[in-house]
C-alpha positions, 0 to 999 in steps of 0.5 A, spaced: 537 682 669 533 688 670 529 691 664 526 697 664 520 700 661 521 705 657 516 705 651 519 703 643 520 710 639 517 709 632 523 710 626 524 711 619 528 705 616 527 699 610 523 694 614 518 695 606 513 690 606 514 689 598 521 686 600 520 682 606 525 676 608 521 674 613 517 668 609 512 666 616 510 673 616 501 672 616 503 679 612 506 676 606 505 670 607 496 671 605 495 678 603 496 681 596 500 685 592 495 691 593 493 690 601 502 689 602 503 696 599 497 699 603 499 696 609 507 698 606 504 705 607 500 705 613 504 701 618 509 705 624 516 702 624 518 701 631 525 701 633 525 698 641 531 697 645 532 691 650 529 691 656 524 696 652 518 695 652 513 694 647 506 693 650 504 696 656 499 691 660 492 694 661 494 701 657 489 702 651 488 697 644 492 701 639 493 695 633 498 689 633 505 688 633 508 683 627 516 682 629 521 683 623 526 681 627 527 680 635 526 677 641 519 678 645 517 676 652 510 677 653 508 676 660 502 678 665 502 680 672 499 676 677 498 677 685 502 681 689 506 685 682 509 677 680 510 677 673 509 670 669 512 669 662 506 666 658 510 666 651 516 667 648 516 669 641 521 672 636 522 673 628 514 674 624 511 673 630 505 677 632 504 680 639 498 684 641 493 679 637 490 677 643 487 684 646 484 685 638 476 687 640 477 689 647 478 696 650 485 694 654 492 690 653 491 684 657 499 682 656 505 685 656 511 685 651 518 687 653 524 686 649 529 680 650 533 684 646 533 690 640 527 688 635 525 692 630 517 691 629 511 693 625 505 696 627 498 695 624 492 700 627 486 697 629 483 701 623 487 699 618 488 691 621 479 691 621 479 693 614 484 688 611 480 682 616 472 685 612 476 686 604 481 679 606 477 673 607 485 669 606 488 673 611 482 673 616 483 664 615 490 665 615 489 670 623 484 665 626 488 658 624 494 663 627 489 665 634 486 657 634 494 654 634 497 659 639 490 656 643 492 650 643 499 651 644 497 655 651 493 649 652 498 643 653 503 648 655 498 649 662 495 642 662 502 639 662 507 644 666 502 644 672 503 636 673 510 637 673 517 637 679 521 643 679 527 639 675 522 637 670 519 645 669 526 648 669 528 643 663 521 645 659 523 652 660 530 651 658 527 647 652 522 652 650 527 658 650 531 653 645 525 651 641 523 659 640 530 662 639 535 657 638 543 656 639 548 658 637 554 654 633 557 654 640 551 651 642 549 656 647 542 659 647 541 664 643 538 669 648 540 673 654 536 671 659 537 671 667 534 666 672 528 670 674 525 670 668 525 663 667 523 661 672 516 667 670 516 662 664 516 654 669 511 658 675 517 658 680 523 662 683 529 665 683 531 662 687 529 653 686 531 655 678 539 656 680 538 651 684 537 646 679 540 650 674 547 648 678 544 641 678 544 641 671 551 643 671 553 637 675 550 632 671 554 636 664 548 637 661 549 644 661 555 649 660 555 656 663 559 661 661 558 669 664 551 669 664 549 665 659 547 659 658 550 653 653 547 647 652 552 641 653 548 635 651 540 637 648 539 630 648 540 629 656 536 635 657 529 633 653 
């Protein structure tokens, strides 16, 4: 699946920060009524399509991005141009926090599919962290978790076989976006790019994947990928 890198474009629509239904957003859930319309007023509405992206990795620090509804990957590009998926993330979810303070994004961000997405300038977001004590707590418990949660991510899936870092990523990419009522993953994603999350290739995740499929564990149909028997799968 190949996804290009044409930059989102910023829109008008009704993503209003008085009226949002995403209760995880860090937004609602720990600033007031008056930073809410402040950042109402402030923020860009970004409207990207998928395989757009969203971050450009190693382009200036402009702000953070708080995802109203899509699907994200964020990767970074390691020797010889080979991309690695380091994180998934999808609605409420923010994408950019870890380059805040520094010069440069260091990750990308590439839409699995269309998001709409708010973005908060460097400004704006410094005067809300220096005039919010609850919003800045509710930002370093949110980089603390994230933390830690690259932490066991990296201790656990460098001790893994190829067969264990494939069904990690099948189980991570559930975990983030879910299934459908078929039970199919509810995200079009291609070989490539789950073996850029379990650190392999193409080439052993489809070898696996056709194992998995022996074993009934999954299902395929077209190009997604239904998940017959979760159990078996963790």
């Amino acid at each position: 699946m190949n996804r290009t890198k044409n930059k989102a474009t910023i829109i008008q629509n009704d993503m209003n920060c008085e009226k949002c239904i995403n209760d995880k957003c860090l937004i609602k859930k720990s600033c007031t009524p008056k930073w809410i319309s402040i950042i109402n007023e402030k923020k860009n509405n970004i409207k990207c399509n998928s395989g757009k992206s969203i971050i450009l990795e190693g382009t200036p620090v402009m702000g953070i991005y708080f995802i109203y509804k899509g699907k994200v990957k964020i990767t970074v590009t390691g020797e010889n141009n080979k991309e690695h998926i380091v994180r998934l993330a999808n609605d409420s979810h923010v994408v950019g926090h870890m380059a805040y303070g520094f010069e440069n994004y260091p990750l990308g961000a590439t839409a699995l599919d269309d998001c709409n997405i708010c973005f908060i300038d460097n400004k704006t977001l410094n005067e809300l962290l220096l005039d919010s004590p609850t919003f800045a707590i509710t930002m370093m418990h949110f980089y603390a978790s994230e933390l830690r949660k690259a932490e066991i991510r990296i201790k656990y899936i460098s001790q893994m076989t190829v067969r264990e870092k494939v069904i990690y990523s099948l189980v991570y990419l559930i975990e983030t976006f879910g299934l459908t009522k078929e039970n199919m993953l509810d995200v079009e994603i291609s070989r490539q790019e789950i073996a850029e999350i379990a650190g392999t290739t193409a080439e052993q995740v489809s070898r696996e994947i056709s194992v998995l499929l022996k074993e009934k564990i999954l299902i395929t149909k077209k190009k997604r990928i239904i998940i017959n028997s979760y159990k078996k799968l963790q």
